[in-house]
Kinemage of the C-alpha trace (Angstrom):
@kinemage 1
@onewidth
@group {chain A} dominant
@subgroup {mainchain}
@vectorlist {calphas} color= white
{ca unk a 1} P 113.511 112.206 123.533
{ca unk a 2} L 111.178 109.734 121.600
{ca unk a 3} L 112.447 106.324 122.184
{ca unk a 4} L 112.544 103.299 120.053
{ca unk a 5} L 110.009 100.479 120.649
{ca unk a 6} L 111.617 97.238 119.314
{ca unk a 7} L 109.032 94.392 119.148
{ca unk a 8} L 108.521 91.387 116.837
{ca unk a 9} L 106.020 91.838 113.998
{ca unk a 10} L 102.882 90.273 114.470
{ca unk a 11} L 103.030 89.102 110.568
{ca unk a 12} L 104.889 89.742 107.630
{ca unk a 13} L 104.085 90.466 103.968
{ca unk a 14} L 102.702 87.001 103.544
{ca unk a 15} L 100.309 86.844 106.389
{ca unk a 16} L 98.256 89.987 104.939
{ca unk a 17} L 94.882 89.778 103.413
{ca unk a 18} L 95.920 91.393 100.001
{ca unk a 19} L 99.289 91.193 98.289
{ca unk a 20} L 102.179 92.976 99.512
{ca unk a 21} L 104.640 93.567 96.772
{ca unk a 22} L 103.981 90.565 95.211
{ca unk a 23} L 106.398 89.112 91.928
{ca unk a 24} L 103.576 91.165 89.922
{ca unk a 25} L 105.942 94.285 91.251
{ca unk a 26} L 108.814 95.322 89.115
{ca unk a 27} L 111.902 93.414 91.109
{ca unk a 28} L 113.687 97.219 91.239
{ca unk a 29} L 110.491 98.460 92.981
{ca unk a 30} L 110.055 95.460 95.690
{ca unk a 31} L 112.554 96.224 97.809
{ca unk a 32} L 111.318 100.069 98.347
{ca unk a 33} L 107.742 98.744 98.656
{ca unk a 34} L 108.920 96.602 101.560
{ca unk a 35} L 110.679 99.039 103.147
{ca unk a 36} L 107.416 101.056 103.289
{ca unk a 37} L 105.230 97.896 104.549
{ca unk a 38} L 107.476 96.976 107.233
{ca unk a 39} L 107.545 100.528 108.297
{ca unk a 40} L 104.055 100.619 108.697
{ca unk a 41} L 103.895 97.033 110.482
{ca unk a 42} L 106.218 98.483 112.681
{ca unk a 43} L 104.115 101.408 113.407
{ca unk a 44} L 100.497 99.287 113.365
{ca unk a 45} L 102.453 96.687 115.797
{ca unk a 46} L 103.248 99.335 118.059
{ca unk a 47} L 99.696 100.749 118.536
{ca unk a 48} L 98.042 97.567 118.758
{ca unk a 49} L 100.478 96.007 121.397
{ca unk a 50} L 98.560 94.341 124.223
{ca unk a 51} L 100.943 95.694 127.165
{ca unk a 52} L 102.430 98.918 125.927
{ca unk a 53} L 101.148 101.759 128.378
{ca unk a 54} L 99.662 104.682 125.928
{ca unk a 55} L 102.810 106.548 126.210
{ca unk a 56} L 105.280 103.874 125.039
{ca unk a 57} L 103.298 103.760 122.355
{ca unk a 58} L 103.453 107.239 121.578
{ca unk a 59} L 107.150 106.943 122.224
{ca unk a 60} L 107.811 104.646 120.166
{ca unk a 61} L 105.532 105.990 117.041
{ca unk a 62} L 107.824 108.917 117.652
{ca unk a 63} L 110.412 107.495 117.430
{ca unk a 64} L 109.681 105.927 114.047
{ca unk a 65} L 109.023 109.792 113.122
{ca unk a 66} L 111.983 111.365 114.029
{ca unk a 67} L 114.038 108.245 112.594
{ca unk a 68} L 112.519 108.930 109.133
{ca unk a 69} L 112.913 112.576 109.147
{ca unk a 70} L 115.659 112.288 109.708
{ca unk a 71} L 116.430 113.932 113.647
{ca unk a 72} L 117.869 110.247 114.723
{ca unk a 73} L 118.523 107.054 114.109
{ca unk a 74} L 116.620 105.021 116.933
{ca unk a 75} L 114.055 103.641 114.963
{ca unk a 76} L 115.701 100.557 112.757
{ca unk a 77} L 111.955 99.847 110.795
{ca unk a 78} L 112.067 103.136 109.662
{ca unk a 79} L 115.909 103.660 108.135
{ca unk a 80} L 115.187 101.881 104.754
{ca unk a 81} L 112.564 103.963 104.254
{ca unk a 82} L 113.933 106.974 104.857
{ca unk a 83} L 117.043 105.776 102.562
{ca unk a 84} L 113.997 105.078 99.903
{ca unk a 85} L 112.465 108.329 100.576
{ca unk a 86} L 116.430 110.536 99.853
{ca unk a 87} L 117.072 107.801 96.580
{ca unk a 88} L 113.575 108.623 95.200
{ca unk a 89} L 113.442 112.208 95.825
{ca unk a 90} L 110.277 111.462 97.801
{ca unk a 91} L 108.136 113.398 100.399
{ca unk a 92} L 107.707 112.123 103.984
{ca unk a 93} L 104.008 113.128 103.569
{ca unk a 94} L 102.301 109.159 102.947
{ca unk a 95} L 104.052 108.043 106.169
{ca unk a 96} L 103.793 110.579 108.190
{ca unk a 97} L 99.794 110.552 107.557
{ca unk a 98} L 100.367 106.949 108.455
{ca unk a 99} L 101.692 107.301 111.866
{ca unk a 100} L 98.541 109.922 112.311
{ca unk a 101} L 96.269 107.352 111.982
{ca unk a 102} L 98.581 104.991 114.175
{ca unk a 103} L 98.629 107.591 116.953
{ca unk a 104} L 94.508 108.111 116.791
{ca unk a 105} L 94.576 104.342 116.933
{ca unk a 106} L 96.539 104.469 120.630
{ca unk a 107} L 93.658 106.162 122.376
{ca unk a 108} L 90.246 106.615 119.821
{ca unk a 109} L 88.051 103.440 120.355
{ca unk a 110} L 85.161 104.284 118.952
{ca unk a 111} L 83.520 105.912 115.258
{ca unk a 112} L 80.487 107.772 115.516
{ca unk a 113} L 79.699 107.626 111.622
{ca unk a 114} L 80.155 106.612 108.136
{ca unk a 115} L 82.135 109.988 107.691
{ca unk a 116} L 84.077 109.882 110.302
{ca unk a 117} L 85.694 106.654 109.488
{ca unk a 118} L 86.415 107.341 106.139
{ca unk a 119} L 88.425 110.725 107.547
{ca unk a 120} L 90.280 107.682 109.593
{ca unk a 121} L 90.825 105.744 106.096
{ca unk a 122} L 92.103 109.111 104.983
{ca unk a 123} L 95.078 108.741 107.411
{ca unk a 124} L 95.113 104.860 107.575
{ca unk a 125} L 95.016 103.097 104.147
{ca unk a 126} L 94.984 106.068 101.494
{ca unk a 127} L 98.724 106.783 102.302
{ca unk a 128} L 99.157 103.398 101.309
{ca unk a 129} L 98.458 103.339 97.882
{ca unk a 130} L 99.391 107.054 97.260
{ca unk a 131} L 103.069 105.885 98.340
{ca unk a 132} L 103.012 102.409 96.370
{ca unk a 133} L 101.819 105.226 92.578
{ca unk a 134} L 104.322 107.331 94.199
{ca unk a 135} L 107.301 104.689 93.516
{ca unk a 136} L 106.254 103.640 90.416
{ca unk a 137} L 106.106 107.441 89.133
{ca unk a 138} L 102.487 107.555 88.542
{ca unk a 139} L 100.525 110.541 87.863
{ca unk a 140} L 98.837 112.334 91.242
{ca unk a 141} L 95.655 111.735 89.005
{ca unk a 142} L 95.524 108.270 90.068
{ca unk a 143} L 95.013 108.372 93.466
{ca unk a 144} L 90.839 109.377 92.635
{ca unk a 145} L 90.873 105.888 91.909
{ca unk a 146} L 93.499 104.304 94.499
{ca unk a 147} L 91.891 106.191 97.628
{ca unk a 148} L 88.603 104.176 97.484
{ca unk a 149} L 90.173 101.120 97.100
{ca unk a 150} L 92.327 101.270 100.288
{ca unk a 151} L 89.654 102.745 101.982
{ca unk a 152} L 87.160 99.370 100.728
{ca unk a 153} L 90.198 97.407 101.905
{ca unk a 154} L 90.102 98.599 104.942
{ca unk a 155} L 86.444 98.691 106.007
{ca unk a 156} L 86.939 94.958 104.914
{ca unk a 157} L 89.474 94.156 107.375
{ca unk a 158} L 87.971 96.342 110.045
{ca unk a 159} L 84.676 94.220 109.483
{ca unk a 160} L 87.068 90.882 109.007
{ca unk a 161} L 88.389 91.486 112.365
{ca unk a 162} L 85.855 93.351 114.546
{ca unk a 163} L 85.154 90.656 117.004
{ca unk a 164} L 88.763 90.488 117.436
{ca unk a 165} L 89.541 94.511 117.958
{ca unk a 166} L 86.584 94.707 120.183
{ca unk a 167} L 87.823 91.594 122.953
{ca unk a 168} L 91.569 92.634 122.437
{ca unk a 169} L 91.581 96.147 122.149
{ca unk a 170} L 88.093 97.651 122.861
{ca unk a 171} L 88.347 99.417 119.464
{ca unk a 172} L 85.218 99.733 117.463
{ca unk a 173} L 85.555 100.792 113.780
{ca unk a 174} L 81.373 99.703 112.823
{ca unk a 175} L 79.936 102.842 112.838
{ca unk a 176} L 78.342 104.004 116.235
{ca unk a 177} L 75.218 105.283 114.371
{ca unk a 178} L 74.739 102.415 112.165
{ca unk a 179} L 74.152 99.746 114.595
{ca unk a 180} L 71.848 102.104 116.427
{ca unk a 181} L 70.153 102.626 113.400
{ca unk a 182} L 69.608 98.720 113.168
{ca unk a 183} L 69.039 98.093 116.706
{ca unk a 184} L 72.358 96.782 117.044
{ca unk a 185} L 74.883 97.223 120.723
{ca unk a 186} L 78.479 97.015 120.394
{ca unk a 187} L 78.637 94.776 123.377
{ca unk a 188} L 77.376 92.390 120.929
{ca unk a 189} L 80.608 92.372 119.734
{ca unk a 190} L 81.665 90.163 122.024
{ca unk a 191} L 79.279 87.278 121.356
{ca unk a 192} L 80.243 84.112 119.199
{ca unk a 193} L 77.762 85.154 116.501
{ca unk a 194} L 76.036 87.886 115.737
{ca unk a 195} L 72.317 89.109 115.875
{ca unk a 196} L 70.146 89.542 113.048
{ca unk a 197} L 70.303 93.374 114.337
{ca unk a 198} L 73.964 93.270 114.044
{ca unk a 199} L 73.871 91.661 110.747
{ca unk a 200} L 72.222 94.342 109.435
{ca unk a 201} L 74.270 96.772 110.265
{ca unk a 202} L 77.435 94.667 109.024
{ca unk a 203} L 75.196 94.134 105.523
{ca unk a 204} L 74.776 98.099 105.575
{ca unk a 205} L 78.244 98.599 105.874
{ca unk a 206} L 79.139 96.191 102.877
{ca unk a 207} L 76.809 98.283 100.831
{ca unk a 208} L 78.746 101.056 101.170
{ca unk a 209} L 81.884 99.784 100.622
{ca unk a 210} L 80.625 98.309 97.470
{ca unk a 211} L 79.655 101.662 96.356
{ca unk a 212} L 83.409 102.799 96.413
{ca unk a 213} L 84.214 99.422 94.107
{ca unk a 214} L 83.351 101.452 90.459
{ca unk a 215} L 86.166 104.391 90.898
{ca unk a 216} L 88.543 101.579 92.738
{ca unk a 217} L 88.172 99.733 89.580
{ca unk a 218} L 89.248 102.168 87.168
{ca unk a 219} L 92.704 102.089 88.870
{ca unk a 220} L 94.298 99.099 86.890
{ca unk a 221} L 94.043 101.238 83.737
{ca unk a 222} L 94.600 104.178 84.627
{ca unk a 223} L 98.205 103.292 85.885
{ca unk a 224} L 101.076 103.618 83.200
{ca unk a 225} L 103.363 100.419 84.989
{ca unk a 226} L 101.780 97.575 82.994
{ca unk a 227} L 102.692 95.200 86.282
{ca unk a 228} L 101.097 97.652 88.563
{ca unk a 229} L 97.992 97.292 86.654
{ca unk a 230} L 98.180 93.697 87.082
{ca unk a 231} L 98.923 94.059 91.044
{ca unk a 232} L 95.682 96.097 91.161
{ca unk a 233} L 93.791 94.241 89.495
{ca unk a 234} L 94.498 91.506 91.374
{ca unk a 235} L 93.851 93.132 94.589
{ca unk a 236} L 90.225 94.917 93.002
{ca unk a 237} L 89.719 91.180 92.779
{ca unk a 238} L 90.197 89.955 96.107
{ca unk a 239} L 88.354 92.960 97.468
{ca unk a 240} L 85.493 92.392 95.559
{ca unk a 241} L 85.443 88.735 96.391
{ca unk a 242} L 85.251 89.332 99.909
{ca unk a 243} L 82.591 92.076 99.942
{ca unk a 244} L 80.039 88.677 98.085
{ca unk a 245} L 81.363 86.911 101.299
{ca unk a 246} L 80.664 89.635 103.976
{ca unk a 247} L 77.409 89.953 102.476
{ca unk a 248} L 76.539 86.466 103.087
{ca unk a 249} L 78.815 85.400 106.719
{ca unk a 250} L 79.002 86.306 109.691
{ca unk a 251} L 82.346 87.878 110.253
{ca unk a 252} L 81.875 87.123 114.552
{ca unk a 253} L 81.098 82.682 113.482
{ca unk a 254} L 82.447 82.261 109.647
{ca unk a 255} L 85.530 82.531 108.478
{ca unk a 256} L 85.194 85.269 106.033
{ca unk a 257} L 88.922 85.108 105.117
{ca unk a 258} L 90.376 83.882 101.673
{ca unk a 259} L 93.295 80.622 102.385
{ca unk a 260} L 96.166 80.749 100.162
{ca unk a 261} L 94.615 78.707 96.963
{ca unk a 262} L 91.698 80.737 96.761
{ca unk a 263} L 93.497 83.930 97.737
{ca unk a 264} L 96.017 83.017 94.403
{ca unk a 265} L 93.671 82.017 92.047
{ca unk a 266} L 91.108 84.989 92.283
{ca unk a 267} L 94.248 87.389 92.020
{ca unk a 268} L 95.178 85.405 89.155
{ca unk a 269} L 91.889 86.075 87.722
{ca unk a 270} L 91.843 89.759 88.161
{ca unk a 271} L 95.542 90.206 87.095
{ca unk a 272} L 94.525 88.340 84.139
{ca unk a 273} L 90.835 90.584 83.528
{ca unk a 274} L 93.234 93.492 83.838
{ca unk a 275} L 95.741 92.291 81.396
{ca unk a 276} L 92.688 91.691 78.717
{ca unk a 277} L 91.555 95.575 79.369
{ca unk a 278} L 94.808 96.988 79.574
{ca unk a 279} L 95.364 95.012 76.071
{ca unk a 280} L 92.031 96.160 74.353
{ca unk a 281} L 92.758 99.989 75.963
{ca unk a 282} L 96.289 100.190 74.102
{ca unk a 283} L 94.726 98.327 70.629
{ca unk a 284} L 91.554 100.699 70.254
């Protein structure tokens, strides 16, 4: 019998590098993209835990499973949803995917290449957005242009935080192949700042997020919900923002986060480029 892992969450919607069913969100739409988010904290809090043995951790992502399916009740992060989930008609498909990628997460430490990382994003951040159109009642069309942006999303946090998942966790997401093509060793990880060999690789990587950036921004118009469209843009924004600053810091010595102000005002500025194109789409 899976068993349920109750833990406090290592953050909540505010402590996330992107918004998180922000006041841009219809108010009769919040409250099912919470449940969603806190389901997947739950399940990202559980696979990252510092003392869980690798079979708690399964446990306890199972758990979460059989809780939203419906088989028990054990799992308290993951009744909303499943109440969401019966009200909306929905498919557990988008969290189930999730807790894949949760459950590679428990014992994978290490990406061999550019491909294989993005079949992790597949599992990890696509579900994500595919749930959030889901709610809103957007088209299946739409997620050509919302898969690349949670995927860009989360190569950003995986670069963000990769001095941090390599000392804590021994988890590498930087491509195995890339820093050998750059000279690059993932001990190096582990050092206060990185080498110009690592640097490379981490300017390599940037490039190729930035090359999912043109579909991710076609998402804010091709949404119907007019505040959805704002949301996204706002988030294009930030993501775009903090490619220009991995391409220029060091994500193992800088800071190469966005604080609150800065965070708000660029989201303010893409809600508000968004808003413009959405407004010149509808008038042509």
């Amino acid at each position: 019998m899976s068993v349920a892992i109750e833990i406090d969450p290592t953050k909540t919607e505010h402590g996330e590098n992107f918004p998180v069913a922000s006041r841009l969100i219809a108010p009769r739409l919040r409250g099912d993209v919470m449940a969603f988010y806190r389901f997947a904290r739950a399940a990202d809090d559980i696979a990252d835990h510092a003392t869980l043995a690798e079979r708690q951790k399964f446990a306890g992502l199972d758990a979460l499973e059989d809780t939203l399916i419906g088989k028990r009740d054990s799992a308290a992060a993951a009744l909303p949803l499943r109440g969401v989930l019966a009200e909306r008609n929905l498919p557990p498909t988008h969290p189930l995917d999730l807790l894949s990628a949760f459950r590679t997460d428990v014992t994978k430490r290490r990406y061999e290449d550019w491909d294989e990382l993005m079949d992790y994003c597949r599992y990890s951040a696509m579900p994500v957005g595919r749930m959030v159109l889901d709610l809103h009642g957007e088209a299946p069309s739409t997620y050509a242009f919302s898969d690349p942006l949670c995927a860009a999303l989360q190569v950003i946090n995986h670069l963000q935080d990769c001095g941090k998942d390599y000392a804590e966790l021994d988890r590498v997401y930087v491509p195995l192949d890339s820093m050998e093509a750059h000279g690059a060793r993932v001990e190096e990880l582990g050092a206060g700042r990185s080498s110009p060999a690592l640097l490379a690789c981490f300017r390599s990587l940037v490039e190729k997020t930035n090359a999912l950036m043109p579909e991710a921004t076609k998402l804010p118009l091709a949404v119907k919900d007019t505040r959805l469209g704002l949301e996204t843009g706002a988030i294009v924004a930030l993501a775009q923002r903090l490619l220009g600053m991995l391409k220029v810091r060091d994500p193992l010595s800088d800071t190469v986060h966005l604080g609150k102000g800065a965070a708000l005002l660029e989201g303010l500025r893409g809600a508000g480029r968004s808003f413009t194109a959405r407004w010149v789409q509808k008038s042509a």
